[in-house]
C-alpha positions, 0 to 999 in steps of 0.5 A, a space after each residue: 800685244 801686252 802694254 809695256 811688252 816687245 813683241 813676241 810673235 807677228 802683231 799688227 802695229 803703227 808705225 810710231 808703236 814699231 819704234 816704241 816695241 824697237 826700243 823697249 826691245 834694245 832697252 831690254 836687250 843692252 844696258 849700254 842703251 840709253 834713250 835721250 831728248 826732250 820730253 821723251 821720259 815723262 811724256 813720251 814724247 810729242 808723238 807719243 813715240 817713246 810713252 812707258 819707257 821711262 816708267 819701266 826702265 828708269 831716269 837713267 835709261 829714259 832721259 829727259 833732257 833740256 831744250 837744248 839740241 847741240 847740248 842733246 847730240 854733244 852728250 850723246 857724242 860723251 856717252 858714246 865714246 865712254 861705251 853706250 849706244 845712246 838713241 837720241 830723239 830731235 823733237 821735230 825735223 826743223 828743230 836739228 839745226 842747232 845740232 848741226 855742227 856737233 853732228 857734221 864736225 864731230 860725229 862724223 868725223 871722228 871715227 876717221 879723225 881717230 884712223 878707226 880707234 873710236 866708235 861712234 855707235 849713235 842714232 838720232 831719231 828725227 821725225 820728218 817730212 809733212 802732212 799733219 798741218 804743222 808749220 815751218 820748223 816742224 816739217 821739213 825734210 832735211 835728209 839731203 843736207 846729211 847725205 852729203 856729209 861722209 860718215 853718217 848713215 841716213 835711213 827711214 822706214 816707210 811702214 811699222 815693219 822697217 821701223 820695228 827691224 831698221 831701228 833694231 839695226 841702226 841701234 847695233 850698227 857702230 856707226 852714226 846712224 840717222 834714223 828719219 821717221 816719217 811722221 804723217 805715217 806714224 798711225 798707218 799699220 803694218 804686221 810687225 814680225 820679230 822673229 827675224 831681220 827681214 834683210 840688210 839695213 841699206 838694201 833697196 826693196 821693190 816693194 810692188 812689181 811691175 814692168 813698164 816703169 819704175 817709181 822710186 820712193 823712200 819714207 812717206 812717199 812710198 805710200 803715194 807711190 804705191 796709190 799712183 801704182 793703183 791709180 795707173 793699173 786702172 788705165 792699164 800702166 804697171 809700175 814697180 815701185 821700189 822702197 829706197 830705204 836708205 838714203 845713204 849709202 844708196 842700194 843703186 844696184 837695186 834701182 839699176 835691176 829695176 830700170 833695166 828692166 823698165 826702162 823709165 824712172 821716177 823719183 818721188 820725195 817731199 824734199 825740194 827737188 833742187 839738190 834732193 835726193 833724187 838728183 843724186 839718183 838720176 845721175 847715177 841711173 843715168 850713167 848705170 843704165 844710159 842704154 836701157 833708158 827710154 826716156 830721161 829721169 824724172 823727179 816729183 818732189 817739194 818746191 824750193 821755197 820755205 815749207 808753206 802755212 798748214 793751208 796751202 800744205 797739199 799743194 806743196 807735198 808732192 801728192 798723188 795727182 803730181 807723181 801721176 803727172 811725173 808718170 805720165 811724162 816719163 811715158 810720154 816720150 
């Protein structure tokens, strides 16, 4: 692929490249885009996640915007109820929480305040989860506290190709759109296909089949759960591990098929495990699927406590020996 180019026919890409290509493709597509946050325009970006656009679509379209969160989602908000579809980059996980109110209070709720006159077709891109020796502020995984808010969508991609499409989507969707790029795999490659939606932005996939448990993961975990799946065949265990995609909603009929088929879950996320995500999943599971359980859901996950210095990141993150051992108690009983 061509610097400054959208692709054209199936190329191998990064995953921080699949989501430059996903917005150089809606920039393109619909002048009502805009791309906003800080140091997005002239810099590209931190990560380097937006670089040329600015250069090839303008000021106005590009924006570098203040350091200023609740100032970057509250004009976001502005530009949405005037007829654009603003994509509005947090410059790191951590960094949202001055946004917090206008994206809970306002963003979504005014749809439903308005009783469905008004639209609010705006995405949040935030860069999360660990892995890259950062500290506090700059890897967190905040995706539980938006799940719990009605009226926002939460999502995030695992590999280049669900970041190039679920970006497109999330940019067409008329609602909020919480889009979590996982960015210790913003360098891991995938073929990026543009020439059709692989399937439904909030649809679960199963991304390795298998038959004597299921280990469920979304974002960056999915890459560790497919390594554990490598790591059990070895010893003779098959897995199936399924890509949640979508935190919110939750593709549970996916997960039920599974489980069903399995009889065991394990729920693997970098977010504390106290209130996480899959706290949430191992209820439903279990109330879905109580008489095909063969043992209790179980969850891998951070600890509750602040995110520790860069040194002591390895034993916080819910690695492969930790999913493993998840695994293996599942099986156990």
């Amino acid at each position: 692929m061509a610097a400054g180019t959208s692709p054209a026919s199936p190329v191998r890409l990064p995953l921080a490249k699949a989501v430059n290509a996903a917005l150089r493709t809606a920039l393109d597509a619909d002048p009502k885009v805009l791309v906003m946050g800080e140091d997005v325009g002239k810099l590209g970006g931190v990560f380097r996640v937006t670089d040329g656009l600015q250069k090839d679509f303008g000021e106005d379209r590009v924006i570098d915007t203040p350091l200023a969160e609740s100032g970057i989602i509250g004009t976001a908000i502005g530009l949405a109820l005037r007829g654009y579809r603003p994509v509005a980059e947090i410059q790191f996980d951590g960094f949202v929480f001055p946004a917090y109110d206008q994206i809970v209070t306002q963003l979504a709720k005014m749809h439903a305040r308005a009783l469905g006159t008004i639209k609010l077709p705006v995405v949040i891109r935030i860069p999360f989860g660990g892995g890259i020796g950062a500290v506090e502020h700059h890897s967190e995984s905040p995706e539980a506290l938006f799940a719990h808010v009605a009226g926002l969508k939460i999502v995030t991609p695992s590999n280049a190709s669900d970041a190039y499409w679920m970006l497109r989507q999330a940019i067409e969707c008329d609602d909020p759109v919480i889009f979590f790029e996982p960015k210790a795999r913003y360098w891991d490659k995938a073929d990026v296909d543009p020439s059709g939606i692989p399937g439904p932005l909030h649809a679960a996939r199963v991304v390795r089949e298998g038959t004597d448990l299921t280990l469920l993961a979304y974002g960056p975990t999915v890459r560790t759960a497919l390594q554990a799946a490598d790591a059990a065949a070895e010893e003779g265990t098959s897995l199936e591990v399924v890509d949640m995609r979508s935190v919110s909603p939750i593709d549970f009929d996916t997960i039920q098929r599974s489980v069903e088929k399995t009889g065991r879950l394990v729920v693997a996320h970098e977010a504390p495990v106290f209130f996480g995500a899959g706290a949430e999943i191992a209820a439903r599971i279990t109330e879905r699927c109580f008489y095909h359980l063969e043992a209790p859901v179980l969850r891998v996950g951070g600890f509750h406590s602040p995110y520790p210095p860069a040194r002591i990141e390895e034993d916080y993150l819910p690695g492969l020996d930790r999913v493993l051992d998840g695994v293996d108690r599942a099986l156990a009983y």
